[in-house]
C-alpha positions, 0 to 999 in steps of 0.5 A: 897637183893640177897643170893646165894645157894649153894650145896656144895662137887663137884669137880670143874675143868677148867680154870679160867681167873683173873679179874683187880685187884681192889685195883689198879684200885680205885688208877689209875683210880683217876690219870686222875684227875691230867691232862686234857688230855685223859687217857685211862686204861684197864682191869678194874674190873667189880664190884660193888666199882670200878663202883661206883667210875666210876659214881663219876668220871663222875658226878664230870665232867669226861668225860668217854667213854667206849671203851669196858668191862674193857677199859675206856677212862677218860678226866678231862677236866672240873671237877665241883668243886662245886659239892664237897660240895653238900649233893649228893657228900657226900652221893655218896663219903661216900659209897666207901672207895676208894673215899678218893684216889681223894683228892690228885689228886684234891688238886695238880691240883687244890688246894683243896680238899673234902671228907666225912667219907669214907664207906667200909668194916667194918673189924675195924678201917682205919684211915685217918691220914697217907693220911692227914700228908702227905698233911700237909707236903706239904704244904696243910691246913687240915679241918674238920667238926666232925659234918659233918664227912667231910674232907677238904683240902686246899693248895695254892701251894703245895711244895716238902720236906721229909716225913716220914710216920708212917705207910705204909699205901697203899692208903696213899702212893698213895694219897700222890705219887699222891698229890707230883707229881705236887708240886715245887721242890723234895719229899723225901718219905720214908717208902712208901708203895711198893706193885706191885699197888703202882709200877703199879700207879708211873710206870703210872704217870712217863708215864703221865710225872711226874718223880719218882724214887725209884719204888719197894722201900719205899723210893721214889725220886719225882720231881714236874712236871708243868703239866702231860699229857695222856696215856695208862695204864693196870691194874694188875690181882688181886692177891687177887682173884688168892689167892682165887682161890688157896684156892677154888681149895684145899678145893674142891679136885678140878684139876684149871688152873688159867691163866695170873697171873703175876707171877713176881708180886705174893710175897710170896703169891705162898709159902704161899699156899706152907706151907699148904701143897697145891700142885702149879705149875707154867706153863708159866705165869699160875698156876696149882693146881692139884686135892689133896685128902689131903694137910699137914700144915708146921711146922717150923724148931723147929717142933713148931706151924706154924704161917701165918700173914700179913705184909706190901709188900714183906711180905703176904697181908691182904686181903688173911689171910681169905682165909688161915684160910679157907683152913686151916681148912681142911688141917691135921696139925694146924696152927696161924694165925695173923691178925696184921692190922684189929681187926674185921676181924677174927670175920666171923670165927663164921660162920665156926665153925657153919660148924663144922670146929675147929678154937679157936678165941685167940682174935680180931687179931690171930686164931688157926686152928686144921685142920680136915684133911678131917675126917669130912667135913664141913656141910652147913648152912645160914651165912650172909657176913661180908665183901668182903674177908670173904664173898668169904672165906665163898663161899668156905667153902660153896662150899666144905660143905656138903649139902645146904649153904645160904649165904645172903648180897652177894653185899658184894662179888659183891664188889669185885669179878667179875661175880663170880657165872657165873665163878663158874658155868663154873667150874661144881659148884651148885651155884646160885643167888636168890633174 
């Protein structure tokens, strides 16, 4: 188990370039499994769930050749059916939470379909409903084992007809995108998850031959192909991380430019920062963040409390609230923050107020932050990563700490951020990695 050390209140200053986004890449990188032909995608993440998938790929029969760091050419060309039902499949599958995006390519092309009990982040309970309704409504037979917690699902042929999800769930989206592309006749799909990867991986099949319309809505028109061909496809900066970036440059008074961020693709993400009082511009296609001494929380018109929470695309996503409630707790001002969609998530917020920031735990889904202001800075202590987006909100925290900070079960981070001490260190931070 690795830990990284931390000695914290440096400024910071440089330029940072955004890796591949993650939650893209464990979508696209599966669409290769609806063709035989060659794929080629770029700007893959280098982190630790990404290359995971990557090996599964392979294993199951992809041939993979990579051409450089972040572009692999994919050819699904003989995939080993068999394998799908070996005990190393289940181990290998139920150790990635985004091994569930390779049932819908695998039921279009093939008829069937097979996955454990995905592992992941344990940020409270993620169903796998959504993804299987869909298959339903398509046509496709749903199986599964409760002793095994294994997953199967069978279609003979896969028809098109109306679907109507109870919940915008993103990789149910794509799963089910990725299952419609191939079945006979039309899908109507409404209320369809749109954020910029659902766009990024129809934008994708439409270029392998599928033909869908409706891109950046949630009702999505899809005509069923025979067959989909190969092509070249970029990834995304993440703009998970470009949040984070965000959050680090505030909490540390710290002068970063971060570059190629795919401004048109960011939401409501750039304001969000805003409300909290922390200065961005935008130069071309990057974002400065100057050095602030302070930065003051919005209210609304009524003067009251202002209140951040996540919300399907175009509102704020998920996976930045940590980093808000982070930032937050150094900012003059007090703020809500509503975490809607998992239950557990908030619960890292222990570990900041053992840093002495001021944060009341309402229950499972909303905090309140009473920002200090900067009158008193956190101090470091060991903390232990609970999952990825806490993890690296805990890396700032600590980064903006006085004195020594240990934060230990960092593969957590590595889940998900790219070489982040060596970027960290670029910047003038004391950060280092022991085992």
């Amino acid at each position: 188990m690795s830990s990284f050390e931390i000695y914290g209140g440096k400024k910071l200053k440089g330029e940072l370039t955004v890796q591949g986004a993650k939650n893209e890449a464990l979508q696209v990188l599966c669409a290769p499994l609806l063709t035989s032909e060659k794929v080629t995608i770029s700007n893959i993440p280098d982190i630790v769930d990404v290359n995971k998938l990557i090996d599964l790929l392979q294993i199951m029969g992809v041939k993979i050749e990579k051409v450089e760091r972040g572009t692999y050419v994919f050819q699904a060309k003989d995939i080993d059916l068999a394998y799908l039902e070996t005990e190393d499949f289940k181990k290998r599958a139920g150790s990635l939470r985004g091994s569930i995006m390779i049932v819908g390519p695998l039921l279009a092309r093939f008829g069937k379909g097979f996955i454990p009990k995905p592992g992941g982040d344990k940020i409270g309970r993620r169903r796998l409903d959504t993804h299987f309704e869909g298959f339903a409504l398509l046509g496709a037979k749903f199986n599964y084992d409760a002793g095994e917690h294994f997953y199967s699902i069978e279609a003979k042929k896969l028809k098109g007809t109306y679907i109507h999800l109870d919940e915008a769930s993103v990789t149910g989206t794509a799963n089910v995108i990725m299952a419609a592309v191939l079945a006979e006749g039309t899908t109507t799909f409404y209320n369809a998850a749109c954020e910029p990867y659902i766009q990024q991986l129809c934008k994708m099949l439409n270029s392998m031959g599928a033909k869908i319309s409706g891109i950046s809505s949630n009702l999505l028109t899809i005509e069923g192909v025979k067959e989909l061909g190969g092509c070249y496809h970029r990834i995304l900066p993440d703009m998970i991380e470009i949040g984070s970036f965000i959050g680090l440059a505030a909490m540390t008074q710290s002068e970063i430019t971060i570059k190629d961020v795919s401004w048109e693709n960011l939401g409501v993400i750039p304001n969000t920062f805003r409300r909290l009082g922390i200065k961005l511009e935008r130069r071309g296609d990057d974002i400065y963040i100057p050095a602030q001494e302070s930065y003051e929380i919005d209210t609304f018109i009524d003067g009251s409390i202002l209140t951040i929470y996540d919300a399907p695309w175009p509102g704020f996503t998920p996976d930045l609230l940590s980093i808000i409630l982070v930032v937050a707790t150094q900012a003059k001002g007090s703020v809500l923050i509503h975490q809607k969609m998992f239950e557990s998530r908030l619960f890292f917020t222990d570990k900041l107020i053992d840093m002495g920031a001021q944060i009341i735990l309402c229950d499972p889904h909303r905090a309140t932050v009473i920002g200090l202001g900067r009158q008193h800075n956190l101090r470091g202590i060991q903390m232990t990563s609970p999952d990825i987006r806490a993890g690296v909100s805990l890396l700032i925290a600590a980064l903006s700490a006085e004195g020594k900070s240990v934060i230990h079960n960092i593969e957590q981070i590595d889940r998900g951020y790219q070489d982040i001490d060596i970027r960290l260190r670029n910047l003038g931070a004391d950060i280092r990695r022991v085992n």
